[in-house]
N, C-alpha and C positions, 0 to 999 in steps of 0.2 A: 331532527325529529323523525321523518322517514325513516332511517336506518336506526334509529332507537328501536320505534316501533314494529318493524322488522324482526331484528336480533331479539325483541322479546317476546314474539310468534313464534318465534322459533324456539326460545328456550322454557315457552309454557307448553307446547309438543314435548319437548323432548324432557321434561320434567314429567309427565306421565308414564313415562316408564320409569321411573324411580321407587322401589321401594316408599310408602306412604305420598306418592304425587299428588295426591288431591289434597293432602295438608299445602306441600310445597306450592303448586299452583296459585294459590291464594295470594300471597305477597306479592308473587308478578304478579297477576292479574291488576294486583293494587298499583301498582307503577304504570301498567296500560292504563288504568284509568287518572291515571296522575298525568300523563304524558297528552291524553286525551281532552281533560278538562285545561290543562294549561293551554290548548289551541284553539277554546271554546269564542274567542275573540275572530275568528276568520268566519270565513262562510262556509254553508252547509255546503256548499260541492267539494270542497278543501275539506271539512269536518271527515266526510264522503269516504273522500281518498287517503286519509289517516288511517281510518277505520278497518278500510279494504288491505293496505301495506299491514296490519299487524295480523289482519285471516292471513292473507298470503305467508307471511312467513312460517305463520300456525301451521296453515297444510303441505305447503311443501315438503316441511319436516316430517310431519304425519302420515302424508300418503308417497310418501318418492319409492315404496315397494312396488307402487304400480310400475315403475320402468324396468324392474326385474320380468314382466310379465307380458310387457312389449316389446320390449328389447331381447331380452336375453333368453327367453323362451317363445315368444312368438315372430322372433327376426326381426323386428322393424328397425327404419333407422335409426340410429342413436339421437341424431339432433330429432328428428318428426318425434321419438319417445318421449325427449325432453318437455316438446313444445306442449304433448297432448297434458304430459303431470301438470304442468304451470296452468292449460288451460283448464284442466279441470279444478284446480285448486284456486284461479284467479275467480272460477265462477262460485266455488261455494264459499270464499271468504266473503264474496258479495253480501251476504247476510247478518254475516259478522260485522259489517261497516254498515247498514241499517240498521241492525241493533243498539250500537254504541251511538248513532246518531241521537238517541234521547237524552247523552249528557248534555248535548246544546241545545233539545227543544226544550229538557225539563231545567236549565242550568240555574235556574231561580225559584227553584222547587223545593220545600225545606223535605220533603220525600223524592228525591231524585233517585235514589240508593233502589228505593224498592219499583220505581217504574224504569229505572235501568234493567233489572231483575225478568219483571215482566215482559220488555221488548225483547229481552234476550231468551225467554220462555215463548214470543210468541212466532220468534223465527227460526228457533231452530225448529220449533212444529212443523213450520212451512218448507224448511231446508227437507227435513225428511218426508214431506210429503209432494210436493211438486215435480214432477219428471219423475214421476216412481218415486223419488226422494232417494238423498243419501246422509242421512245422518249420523255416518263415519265420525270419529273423531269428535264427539260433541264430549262437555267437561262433565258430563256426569260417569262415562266409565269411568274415569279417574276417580271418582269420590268411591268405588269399594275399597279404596286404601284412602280414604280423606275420611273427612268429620261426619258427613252428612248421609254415609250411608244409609242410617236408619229412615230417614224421609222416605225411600223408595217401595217400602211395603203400603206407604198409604199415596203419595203422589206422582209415583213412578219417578226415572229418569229426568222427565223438565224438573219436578218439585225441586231434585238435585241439584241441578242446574241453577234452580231459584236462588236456593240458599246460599250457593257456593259465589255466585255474580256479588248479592247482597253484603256478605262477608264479607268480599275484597273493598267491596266500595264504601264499607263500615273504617277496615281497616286504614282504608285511602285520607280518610275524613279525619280520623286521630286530630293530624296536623293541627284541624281547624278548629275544632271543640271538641280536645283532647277527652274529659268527661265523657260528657253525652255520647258520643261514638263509643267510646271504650265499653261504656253500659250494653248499649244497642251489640257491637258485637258479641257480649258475653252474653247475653241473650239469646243471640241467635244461635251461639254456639252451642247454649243449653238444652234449646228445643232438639233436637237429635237425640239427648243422653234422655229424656222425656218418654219420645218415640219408642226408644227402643225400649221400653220396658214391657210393651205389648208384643202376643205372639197370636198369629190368626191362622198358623195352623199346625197338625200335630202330628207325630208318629201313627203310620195305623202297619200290622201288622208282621211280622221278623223282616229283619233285614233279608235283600236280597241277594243270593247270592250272581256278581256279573265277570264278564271277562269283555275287554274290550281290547279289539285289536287294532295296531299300526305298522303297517305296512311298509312305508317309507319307500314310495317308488317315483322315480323322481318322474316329472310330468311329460319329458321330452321322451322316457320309454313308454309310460302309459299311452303315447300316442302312437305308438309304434306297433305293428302286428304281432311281434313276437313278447312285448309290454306286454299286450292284452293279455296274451296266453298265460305268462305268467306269473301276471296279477290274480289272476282267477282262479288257477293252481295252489297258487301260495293260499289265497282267503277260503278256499274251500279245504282245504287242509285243515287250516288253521280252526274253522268254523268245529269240523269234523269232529275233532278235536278235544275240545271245550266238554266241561263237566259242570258249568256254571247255567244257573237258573234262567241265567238273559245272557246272549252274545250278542255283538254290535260290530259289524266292521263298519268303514269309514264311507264317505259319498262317494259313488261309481268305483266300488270294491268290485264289482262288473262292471267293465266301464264298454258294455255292449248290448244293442238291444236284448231285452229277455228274451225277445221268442226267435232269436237266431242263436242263443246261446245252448251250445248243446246240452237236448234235451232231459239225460237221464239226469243230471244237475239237479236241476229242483227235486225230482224225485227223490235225490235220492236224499236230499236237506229236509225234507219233506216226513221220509222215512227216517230217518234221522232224531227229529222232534218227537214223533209217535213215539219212539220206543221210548222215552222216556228223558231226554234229553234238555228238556226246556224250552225257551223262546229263542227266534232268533232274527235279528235285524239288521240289513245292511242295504248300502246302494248299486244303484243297474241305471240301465239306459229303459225308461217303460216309453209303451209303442201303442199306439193308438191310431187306429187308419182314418179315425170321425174324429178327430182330437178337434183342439180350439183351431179359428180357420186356418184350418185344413193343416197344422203344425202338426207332424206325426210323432214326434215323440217328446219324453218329459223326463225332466231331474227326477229320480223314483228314490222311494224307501222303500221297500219289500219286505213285509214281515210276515215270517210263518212260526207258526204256534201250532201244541201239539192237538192234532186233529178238529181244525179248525178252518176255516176258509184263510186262505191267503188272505194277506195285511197289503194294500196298497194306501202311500202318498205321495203325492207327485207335487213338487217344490210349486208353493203361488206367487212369491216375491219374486220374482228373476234379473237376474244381473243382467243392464243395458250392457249389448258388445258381447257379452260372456255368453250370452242364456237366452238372449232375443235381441233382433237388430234394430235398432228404432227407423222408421220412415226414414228416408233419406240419406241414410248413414251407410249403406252399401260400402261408398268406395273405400270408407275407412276400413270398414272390416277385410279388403282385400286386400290391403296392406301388409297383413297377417300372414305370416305360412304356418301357420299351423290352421284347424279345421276348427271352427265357432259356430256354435248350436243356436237355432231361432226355436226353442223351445214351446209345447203348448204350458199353459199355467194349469196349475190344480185349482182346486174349488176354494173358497178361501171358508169352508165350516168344514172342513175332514172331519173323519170319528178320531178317537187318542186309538193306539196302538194297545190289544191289549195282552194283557201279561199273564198266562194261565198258571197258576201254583198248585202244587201239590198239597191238600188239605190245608187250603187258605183261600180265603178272597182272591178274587184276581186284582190284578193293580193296570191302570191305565197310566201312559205315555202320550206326553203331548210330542210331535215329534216336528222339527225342523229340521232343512238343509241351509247348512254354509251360512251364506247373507241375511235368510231370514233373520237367525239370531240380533240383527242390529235394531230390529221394532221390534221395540216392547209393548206398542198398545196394539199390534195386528195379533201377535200373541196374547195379551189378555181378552183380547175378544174373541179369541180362538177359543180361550178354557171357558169363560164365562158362557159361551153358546153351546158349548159342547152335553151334549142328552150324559154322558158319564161324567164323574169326577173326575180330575186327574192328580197324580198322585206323583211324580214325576215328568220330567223334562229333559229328552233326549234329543242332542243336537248330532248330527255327522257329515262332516265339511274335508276338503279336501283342498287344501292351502299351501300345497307342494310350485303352484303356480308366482307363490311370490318369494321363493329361497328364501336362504335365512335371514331375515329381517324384522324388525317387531309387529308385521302384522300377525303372527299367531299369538302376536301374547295383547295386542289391540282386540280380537277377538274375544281370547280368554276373559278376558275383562269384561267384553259385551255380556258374554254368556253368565258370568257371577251378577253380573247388574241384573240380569233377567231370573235369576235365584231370588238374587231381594227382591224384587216386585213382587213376584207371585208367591215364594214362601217355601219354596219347593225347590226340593233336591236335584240336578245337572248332574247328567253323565254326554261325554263328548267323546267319541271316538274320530280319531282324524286321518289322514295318510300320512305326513309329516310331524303334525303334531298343533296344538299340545292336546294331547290324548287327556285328558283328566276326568274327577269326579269331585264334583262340588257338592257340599252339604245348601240347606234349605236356608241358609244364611248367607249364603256367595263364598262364604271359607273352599279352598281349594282341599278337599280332604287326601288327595289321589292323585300322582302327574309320573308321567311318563317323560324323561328325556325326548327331544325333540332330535330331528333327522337318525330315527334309531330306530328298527325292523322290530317289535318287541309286543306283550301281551301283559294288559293289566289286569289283575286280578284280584278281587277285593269286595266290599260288599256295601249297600248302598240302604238306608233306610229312607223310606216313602213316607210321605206326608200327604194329609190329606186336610182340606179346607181352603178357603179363600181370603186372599189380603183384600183390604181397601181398595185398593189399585185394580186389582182383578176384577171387580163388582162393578167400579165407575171409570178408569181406564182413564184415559186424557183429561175428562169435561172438568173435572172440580178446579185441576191449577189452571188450565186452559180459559176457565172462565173468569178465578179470580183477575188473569192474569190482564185479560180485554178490558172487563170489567175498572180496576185500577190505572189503565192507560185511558180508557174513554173518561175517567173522572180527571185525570193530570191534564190530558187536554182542555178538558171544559175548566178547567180551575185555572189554567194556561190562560185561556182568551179571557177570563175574568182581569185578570191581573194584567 
């Protein structure tokens, strides 16, 4: 049973990258719960440890990019790389084996299906929110190529989650009351093709024209003195350049404080926009001598607009290890030869970036770096507070730290899920890749080859209004979700 549930950890990871995974996922998931409720006869610490062997094989598979980025770009040793992916992956499968623990508190539950559903809505909340959270690899990026996408304009990412858990455990059921389950699945399957008939938000005016550039320099030069130079070379060229309404290079397209970067630079980017040139937005190293304690500098967006004050956002999510060192964690980081940033965080209400057009409205950008992209509720409560509308969603990450592996296409996927939530058209400019531009439905309209020097160019229409999700953000699945589990327990002790 261990190594069952293992090998199908492993192969519902690696069924996410497939072409329509969020359908495939489903059947496994039905055999983990097959596999899970046939052991429902041992004890919860054994239930426990079921639970946890089928995370573990799940992230293993999911996250083994990280040893590209300890190993093979930061030096460490091969086995300490090995140990740190397993530990990381043994701790957040820990959540995935408290989840599934509800098939043996609820096992006599004629509603087991949907408070399985619920505990698995209410920890992956906790997964991404506790220790900063990481809620990497959770099963709803897979659902923009599954059934359930449409859910996510009204209950975000869990609601996905909800549905997709329910569905397998419908599926699982067949066996026992072939009927009745059969019903309930096509039901559930229904609710989606329902959803999606509603749209909450709409074109507001011409498309724009953008160019988005990719650089493709690999990280072990970007670290290097003569890297910097001519990354900075290339993007300022390349910025130079551009006859497009909005340009975007990738996160630390400067990958040097601004105010040591030489200084005609911005002037002359500056002058550049005035004459007529458009918007333009890319990443730097920003410097702040009063920053958060006493951390002098931060992940930046920089955007200038023609005559206009400079555009500052400085990344508020920060990668533990990458972007800031947690207490106690020193020695680890010194393991490293390469050079890791204890970053100050931005404010978590920035303004949107905004977009100046030539005899049009202007358009606002909600703007993320890298990781943010994986919370979807810190971003809807970014658009929902914000004094402007936003009208778009511009990510720029730089993902050359994990070579060629599926985390640029694990992100792509984040970034399309955060389309569907909010409703609103993605543009992603990266250094590796996958450079693309998403429509207001997660559709990939736009993709650039990945490890490829190149410039996309193309045109992007804005939306304007607000989904469900963006209005109420986590609370509605969140609650039914508490809500249904504190009634399965009290009904629990009745019985």
């Amino acid at each position: 049973m261990l190594v069952a549930l293992l090998l199908l950890g492993a192969a519902l990871a690696g069924a996410a990258e497939l072409p329509y995974g969020g359908w495939i996922q489903i059947p496994i998931l039905a055999l983990v719960w097959w596999c899970l409720d046939t052991s429902k006869a041992i004890s919860f610490k054994n239930s426990f440890l079921l639970g946890w062997i089928f995370g573990l094989g799940y992230f293993i598979i999911g996250l083994w990019w990280l040893y590209i980025s300890l190993h093979d770009i930061g030096g460490m040793n091969s086995a300490l790389s090995c140990v740190a992916v397993f530990l990381l992956s043994s701790y957040v499968a820990l959540y995935f084996s408290a989840a599934s623990l509800s098939i043996r508190l609820f096992r006599s539950s004629a509603f087991s299906g949907v408070l399985l559903a619920s505990s698995w809505v209410v920890f992956e909340y906790l997964r991404g929110e506790i220790f900063t959270g990481f809620p990497w690899m959770g099963f709803a990026e897979s659902q923009v190529n599954g059934p359930f996408a449409a859910i996510a304009p009204y209950l975000g990412g869990l609601g996905c989650t909800f549905f997709a858990v329910l569905a397998a455990w419908l599926l699982f059921c067949i066996k026992k009351e072939s009927a009745k389950n059969a019903v309930g699945l096509l039901f559930v399957l229904a609710i989606p093709l329902l959803a999606g008939q509603s749209s909450f938000t709409k074109p507001t005016g011409e498309p724009l024209s953008v160019q988005l550039i990719q650089g493709n320099f690999a990280q072990s030069l970007i670290l290097r003195p003569e890297g910097i130079v001519q990354q900075i070379d290339f993007y300022n060229r390349a910025i130079t350049s551009s006859n497009a309404e909005l340009t975007i290079a990738p996160e630390t397209a400067f990958p040097w404080p601004e105010s040591s970067l030489p200084p005609d630079l911005f002037l002359g980017l500056q002058k550049f926009t005035d004459t007529g040139n458009g918007n333009l937005l890319f990443g730097t190293i920003g410097r702040d001598p009063y920053g958060e304690n006493g951390r002098e500098f931060s992940n930046r967006a920089l955007g200038i607009s023609p005559k206009t004050q400079r555009y500052e956002y400085d990344k508020n999510h920060l990668v533990p290890f990458g972007e800031f060192i947690p207490p106690g964690f020193h020695w680890f980081v010194s393991t490293f030869s390469v050079p890791l940033s204890d970053f100050a965080r931005g404010g978590n209400n920035q303004a949107n970036f905004t977009i100046i057009r030539r005899d049009q409205a202007p358009l606002y950008a909600a703007i993320t770096i890298c990781y943010e992209d994986v919370f979807g509720g810190e971003l809807a409560s970014r658009i929902r507070r914000n004094q402007e509308p936003t009208n778009l969603l511009i990510n720029i990450t730089n993902l050359a730290w994990f070579g060629q592996s599926q985390a640029p296409a694990q992100q792509l996927r984040l970034s399309q899920l955060r389309s569907l939530e909010t409703g609103l058209p993605a543009l992603r400019a990266t250094n590796t890749g996958i450079t693309s531009v998403l429509g207001h439905d997660g559709k990939v309209l736009a993709v650039l080859p990945g490890f490829t020097q190149a410039i996309l160019s193309t045109q992007v229409q804005a939306y304007t209004g607000k989904t469900p999700y963006v209005s109420w953000g986590n609370l509605p699945i969140l609650s039914l979700s508490c809500l249904l589990l504190i009634w399965g327990l009290i009904r629990q002790r009745r019985f």
